[in-house]
C-alpha positions in Angstrom: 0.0 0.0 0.0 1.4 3.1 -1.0 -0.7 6.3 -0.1 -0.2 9.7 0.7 -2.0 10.6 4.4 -4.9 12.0 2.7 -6.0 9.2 0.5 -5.5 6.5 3.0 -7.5 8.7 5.8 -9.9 9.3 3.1 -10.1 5.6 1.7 -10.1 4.5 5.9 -13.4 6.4 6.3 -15.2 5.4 3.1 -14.5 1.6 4.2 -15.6 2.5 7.9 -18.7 3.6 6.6 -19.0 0.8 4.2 -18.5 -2.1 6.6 -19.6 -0.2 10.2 -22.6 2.2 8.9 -22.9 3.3 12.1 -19.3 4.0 13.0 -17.7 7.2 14.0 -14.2 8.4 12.8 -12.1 10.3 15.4 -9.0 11.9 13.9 -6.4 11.8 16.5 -3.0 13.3 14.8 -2.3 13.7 11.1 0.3 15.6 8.9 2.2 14.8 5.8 4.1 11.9 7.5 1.7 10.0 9.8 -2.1 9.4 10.6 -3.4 8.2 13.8 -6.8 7.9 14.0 -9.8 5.8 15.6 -13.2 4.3 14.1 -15.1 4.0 17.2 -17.8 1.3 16.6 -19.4 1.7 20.2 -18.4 2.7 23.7 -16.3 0.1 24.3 -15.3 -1.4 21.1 -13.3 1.0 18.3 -10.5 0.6 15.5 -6.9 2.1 16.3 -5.2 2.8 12.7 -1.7 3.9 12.4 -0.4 5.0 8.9 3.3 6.1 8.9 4.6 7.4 4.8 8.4 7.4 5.1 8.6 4.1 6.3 5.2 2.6 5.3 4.4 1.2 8.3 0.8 0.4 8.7 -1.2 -1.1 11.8 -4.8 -1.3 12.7 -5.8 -3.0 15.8 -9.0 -3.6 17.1 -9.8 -2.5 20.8 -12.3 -3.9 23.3 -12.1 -2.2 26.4 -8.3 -1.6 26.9 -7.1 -4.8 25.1 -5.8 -5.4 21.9 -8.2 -8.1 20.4 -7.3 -8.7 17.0 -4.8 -6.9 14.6 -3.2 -6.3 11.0 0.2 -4.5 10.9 3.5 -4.8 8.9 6.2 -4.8 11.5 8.5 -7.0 10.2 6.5 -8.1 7.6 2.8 -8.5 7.0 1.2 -10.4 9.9 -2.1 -10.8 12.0 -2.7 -10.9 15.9 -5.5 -13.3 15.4 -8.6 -13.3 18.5 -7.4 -15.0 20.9 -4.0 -15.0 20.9 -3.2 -11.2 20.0 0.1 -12.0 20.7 0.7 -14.3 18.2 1.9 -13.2 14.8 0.6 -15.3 11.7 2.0 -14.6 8.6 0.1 -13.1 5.8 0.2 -11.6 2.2 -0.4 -7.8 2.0 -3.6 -7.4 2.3 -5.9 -4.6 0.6 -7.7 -2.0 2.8 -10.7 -4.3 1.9 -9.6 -6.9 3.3 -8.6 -5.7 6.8 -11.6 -4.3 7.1 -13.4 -7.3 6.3 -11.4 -9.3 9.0 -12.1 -7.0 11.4 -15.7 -6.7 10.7 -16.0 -11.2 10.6 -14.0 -10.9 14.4 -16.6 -8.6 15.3 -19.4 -10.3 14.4 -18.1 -13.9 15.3 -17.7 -12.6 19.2 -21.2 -11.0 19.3 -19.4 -7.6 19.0 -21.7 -5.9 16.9 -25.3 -5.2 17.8 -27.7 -6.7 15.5 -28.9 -5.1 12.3 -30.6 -6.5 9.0 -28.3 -6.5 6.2 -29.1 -4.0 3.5 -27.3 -5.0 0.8 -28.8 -9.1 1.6 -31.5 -10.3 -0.8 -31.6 -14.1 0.5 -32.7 -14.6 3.9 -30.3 -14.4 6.9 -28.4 -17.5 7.8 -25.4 -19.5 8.0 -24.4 -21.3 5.0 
């Protein structure tokens, strides 16, 4: 991933919208060389995201409470902190903005994160396949 601050902020909160409607963005620093900033998904549940240019560095970890839960980063290479066992690092291919944010959104929904709330884009009824 190779953006400047501005498109990934801007590309970060067109997926938070896309994959947590009811999300809230909270810009916590950002300038020409870094971006910190939060998608809070409810009052004890939100999305750190850390975008650094000069060295592409790139982490987003999802927070419940105080704990890191889950995370994507690419210290030392591409890896995930997978739910339950955040301190593990498994090995993965870079992965597109989609993607995280897909992840996320499957962790959050697998622990009963999420409140509940019909799927506007679904045209078959809700269930597991």
């Amino acid at each position: 991933m190779d953006f400047s601050v501005d498109a990934f902020q801007a590309k970060v909160q067109d997926l938070a919208g896309q994959y947590f409607p009811t999300s809230k963005p909270e810009l916590q620093e950002a300038n020409p060389l870094r971006l910190e900033m939060r998608i809070v998904l409810s009052s004890d549940l939100f999305i750190d995201i850390f975008y650094g240019v000069s060295k592409k560095r790139i982490d987003f970890a999802l927070i419940k409470a105080t704990e890191r839960i889950f995370g994507i980063d690419n210290l030392n290479g591409w890896h995930r902190h997978p739910f339950g066992g955040v301190k593990e690092h498994e090995a993965i291919e870079e992965p597109t903005l989609e993607e995280v944010f897909s992840e996320i959104k499957s962790v959050s929904a697998e622990q009963g994160f999420l409140p509940e709330a019909p799927d506007e884009h679904s045209t078959s009824p809700a269930g597991h396949n």
